[in-house]
N, C-alpha and C positions, 0 to 999 in steps of 0.2 A: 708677573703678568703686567705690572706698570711700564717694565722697561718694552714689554715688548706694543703698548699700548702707546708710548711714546714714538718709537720707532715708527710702527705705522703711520702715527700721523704726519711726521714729515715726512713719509716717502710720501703720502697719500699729496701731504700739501706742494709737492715737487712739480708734482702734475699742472700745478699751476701756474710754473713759472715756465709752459710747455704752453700757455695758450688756453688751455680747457678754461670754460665760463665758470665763473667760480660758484655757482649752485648745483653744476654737476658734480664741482671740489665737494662740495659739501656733504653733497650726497654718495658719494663713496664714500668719506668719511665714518659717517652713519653707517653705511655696510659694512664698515672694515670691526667698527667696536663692536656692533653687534654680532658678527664672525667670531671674534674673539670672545664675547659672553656665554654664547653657544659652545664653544669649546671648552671655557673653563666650566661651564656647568654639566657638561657631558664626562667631564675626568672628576668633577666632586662628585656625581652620583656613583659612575662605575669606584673610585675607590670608597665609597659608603658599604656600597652593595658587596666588594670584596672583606670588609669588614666581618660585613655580616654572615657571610658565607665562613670566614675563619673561627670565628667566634659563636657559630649557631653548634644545638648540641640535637642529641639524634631523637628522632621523630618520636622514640619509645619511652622518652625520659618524659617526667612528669617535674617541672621545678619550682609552680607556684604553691606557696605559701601556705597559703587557706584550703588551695586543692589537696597538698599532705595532709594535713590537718584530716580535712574531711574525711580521705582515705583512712587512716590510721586509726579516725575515732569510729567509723564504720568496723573496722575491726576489733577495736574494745567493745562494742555493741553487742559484733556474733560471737565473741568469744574466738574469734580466730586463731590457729595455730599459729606460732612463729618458728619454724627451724631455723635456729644460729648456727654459722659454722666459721672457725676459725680461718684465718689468712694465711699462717703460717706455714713453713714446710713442712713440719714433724706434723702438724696435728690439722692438713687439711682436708682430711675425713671427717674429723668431729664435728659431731651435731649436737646439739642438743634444742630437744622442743621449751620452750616459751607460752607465756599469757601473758596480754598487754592487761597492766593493770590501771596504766595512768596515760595519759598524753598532754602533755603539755611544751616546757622550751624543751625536754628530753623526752625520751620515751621509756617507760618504766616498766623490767617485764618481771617476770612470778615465774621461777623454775625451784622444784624439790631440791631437798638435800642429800648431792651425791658424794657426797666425801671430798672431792677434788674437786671445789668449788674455794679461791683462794684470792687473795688480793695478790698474787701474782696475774689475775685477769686484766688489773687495772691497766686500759693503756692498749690494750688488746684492739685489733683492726676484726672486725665481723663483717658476716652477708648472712641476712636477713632473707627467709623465702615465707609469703603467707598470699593465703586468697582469700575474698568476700566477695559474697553474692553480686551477681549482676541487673540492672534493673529488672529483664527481661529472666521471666521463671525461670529457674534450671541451669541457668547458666553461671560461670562461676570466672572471675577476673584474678590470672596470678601475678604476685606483685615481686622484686626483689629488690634489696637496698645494701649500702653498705656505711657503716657508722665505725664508732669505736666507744668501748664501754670505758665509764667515766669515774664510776663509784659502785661498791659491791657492798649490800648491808642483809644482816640478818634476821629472817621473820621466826622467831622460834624455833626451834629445835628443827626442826623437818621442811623450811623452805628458806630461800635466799632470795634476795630481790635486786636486780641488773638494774642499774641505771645506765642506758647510750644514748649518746649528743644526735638531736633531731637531725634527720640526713636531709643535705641537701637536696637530693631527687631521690625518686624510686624508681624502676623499669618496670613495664606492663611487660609480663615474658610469653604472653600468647596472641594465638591468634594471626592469622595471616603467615608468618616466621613461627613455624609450628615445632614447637620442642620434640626432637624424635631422639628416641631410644630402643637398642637393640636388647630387645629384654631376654634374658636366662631363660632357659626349658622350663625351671620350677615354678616361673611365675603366669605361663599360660599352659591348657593342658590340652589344648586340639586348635590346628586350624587347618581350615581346606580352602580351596577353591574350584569351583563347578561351574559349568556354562550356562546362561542366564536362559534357560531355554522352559519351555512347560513340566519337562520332566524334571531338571534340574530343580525349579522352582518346587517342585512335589518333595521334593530331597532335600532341598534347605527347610521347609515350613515342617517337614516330619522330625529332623531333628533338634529344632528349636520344642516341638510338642513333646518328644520323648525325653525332655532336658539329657539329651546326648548318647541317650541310650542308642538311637540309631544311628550311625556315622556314614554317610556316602564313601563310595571307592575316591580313589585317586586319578586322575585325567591320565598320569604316565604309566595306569598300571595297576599290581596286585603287591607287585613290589617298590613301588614307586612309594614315595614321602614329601610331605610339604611343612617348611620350616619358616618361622615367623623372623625376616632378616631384622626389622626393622617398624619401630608404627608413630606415631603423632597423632594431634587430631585432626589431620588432615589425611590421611592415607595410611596406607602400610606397604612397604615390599617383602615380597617373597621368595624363598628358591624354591625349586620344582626340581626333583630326583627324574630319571629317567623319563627326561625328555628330549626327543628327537626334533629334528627339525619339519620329519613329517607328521609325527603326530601336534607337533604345534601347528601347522598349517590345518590338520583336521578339525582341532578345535577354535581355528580362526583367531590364535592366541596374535594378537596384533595392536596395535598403538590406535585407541578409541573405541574397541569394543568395549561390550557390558559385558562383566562374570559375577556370580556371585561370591560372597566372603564369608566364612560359619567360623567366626571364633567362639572358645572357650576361655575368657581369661579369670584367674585368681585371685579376688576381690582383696583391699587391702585393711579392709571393716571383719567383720565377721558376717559374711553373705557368703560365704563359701567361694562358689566356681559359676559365673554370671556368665550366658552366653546371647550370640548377638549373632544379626543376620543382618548384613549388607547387601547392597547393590553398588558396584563398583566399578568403576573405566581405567583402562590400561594406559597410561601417561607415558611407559616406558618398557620395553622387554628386550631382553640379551638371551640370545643362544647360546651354549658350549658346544656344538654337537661334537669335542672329544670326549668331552664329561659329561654328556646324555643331561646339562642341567638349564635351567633357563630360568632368570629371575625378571619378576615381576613389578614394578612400580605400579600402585593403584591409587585412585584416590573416592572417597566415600562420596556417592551422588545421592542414595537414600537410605535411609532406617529402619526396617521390620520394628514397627510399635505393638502386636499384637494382634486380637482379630477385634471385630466389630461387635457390639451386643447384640444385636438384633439379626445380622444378616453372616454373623459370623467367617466377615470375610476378611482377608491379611490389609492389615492397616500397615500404610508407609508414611513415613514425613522425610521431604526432602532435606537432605542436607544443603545448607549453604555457605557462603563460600567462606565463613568463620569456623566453617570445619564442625568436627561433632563434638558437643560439650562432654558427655559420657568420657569419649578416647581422649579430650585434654587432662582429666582428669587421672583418668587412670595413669598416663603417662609420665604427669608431673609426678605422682606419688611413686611413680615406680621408678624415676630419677630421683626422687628424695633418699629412696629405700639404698637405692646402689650410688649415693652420692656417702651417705650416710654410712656402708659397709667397702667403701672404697676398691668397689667394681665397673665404676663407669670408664 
């Protein structure tokens, strides 16, 4: 930049041996350096800014220090689960659940004694999956990380205890980028979808009373069936068996109407079979009409909470746009379950 700061000024000073009064020399001069600081300050900020754009990491990672910290020790607090699973090819199925027992420069966790627990782990690359509560009731923050275990020692006969090297970040794995999983038949045991209409609304609220004892028909039919493709907590899609193109247009099945949602799914506690009544809008539908089928994309607008004491009427709480805690939850466990049995 000197040479070229030099250069200017003798052309600039040229001009004066052209005649020009030497305060208007001057005063081009002054324009010309300042031209040139402008420019140089315009290529150190854009390559700062490129810098920063190479070197930034993604919006879900979490890397300060004190914020691990706080996470992690939140989580010795609740008692949090930890599922570990292996990196490796042979064995990246394997899970095995955790309890954080310490947090300090490493994290120390508490697993039983399964027989094949061996200082062949030493050295080992992990991913970490656990969640604690969220400020806000009910809601629940899931976290992942990945480390490598450091030291393997033994607590008595019947427990072991993992030491892994503090990770540098963790990922927030919800919310917004909604974990969806296509769950197995076994793990849900009904769902439908029905037109958000008064009658319909009489057909969702009776089934939720009768816990499932009463079931609505089907939209396509007597023969007709509905299959749960996909859910998150943000939505679900569905396929629909014998459906036409006209009877889609009878039921106004269309991108932004309301239908309702009645699932049935298969608690991962011991609550048996938990069913649930949504309000939901069409984000997305495909006909087959050679295959009578038609799937559904929806996404959850509100929540049947129950009725009222006093007035005995169907209570809703609107979903928002964090999606529904309930379905994050179920979701993540039901990708644990099939991360863990190596069906995903």
């Amino acid at each position: 930049m000197a040479v070229d700061q030099e250069f200017l000024y003798k052309t600039l000073r040229g001009f004066g041996d052209t005649g020009l009064p030497q305060q208007t020399v001057n005063m081009l001069i002054v324009v010309g350096f300042c031209v040139v600081a402008i420019v140089a300050a315009v290529l150190w900020y854009n390559n700062k800014e490129l810098k920063k754009r190479l070197t930034s990491v993604p919006t879900s990672w979490i890397t300060d220090k004190s914020q691990l910290e706080k996470i992690f020790e939140t989580a010795l607090v609740y008692r949090s689960k930890v599922d570990l699973s292996f990196h490796s090819t042979s064995e990246k199925r394997r899970t095995i659940a955790c309890a954080i027992e310490d947090v300090s420069d490493s994290i120390i966790l508490g697993i039983p004694a399964t027989g094949k627990v061996g200082k062949s782990w030493v050295g080992r690359e992990v991913t970490g999956f656990f969640h604690v509560p969220a400020k806000q009731a009910g809601m629940i923050i899931f976290y992942n990380f990945n480390s490598v275990i450091t030291e393997i020692k033994t607590k008595g006969s019947q427990y072991y205890t993992l030491i892994i090297d503090f990770p540098k970040y963790i990922e927030q794995t919800q919310k917004r980028e909604f974990l969806r999983v296509s769950p197995p038949s076994r793990n849900y045991d009904y769902v439908n979808v029905i037109p958000d209409t008064k009658q319909g609304m009489a057909a969702g609220l009776k089934f939720i009373a009768t816990n499932g004892e009463y079931a609505p028909g089907y939209m396509g039919g007597k023969d007709a069936n509905v299959f749960l493709a996909d859910i998150s907590g943000g939505g679900l899609s569905l396929e629909l068996s014998q459906m036409s193109s006209k009877k889609a247009s009878q039921f106004k099945l269309k991108k932004g109407q309301n239908f309702l949602v009645l699932l049935s799914l298969v608690d991962f506690g011991n609550k048996g079979i938990i069913r649930y009544l949504f309000v939901t809008k069409v984000r997305r539908v495909f006909i087959d009409p050679t295959q009578g089928r038609a799937q559904l994309g929806l996404s959850y607008e509100a929540q049947f909470m129950g009725f009222t004491e006093d007035t005995k009427k169907p209570k809703w709480e609107r979903v928002s746009q964090n999606g529904c805690p309930e379905m994050d939850d179920w979701t993540y466990n039901l990708y644990l379950e099939l991360y863990r049995e190596g069906n995903d």
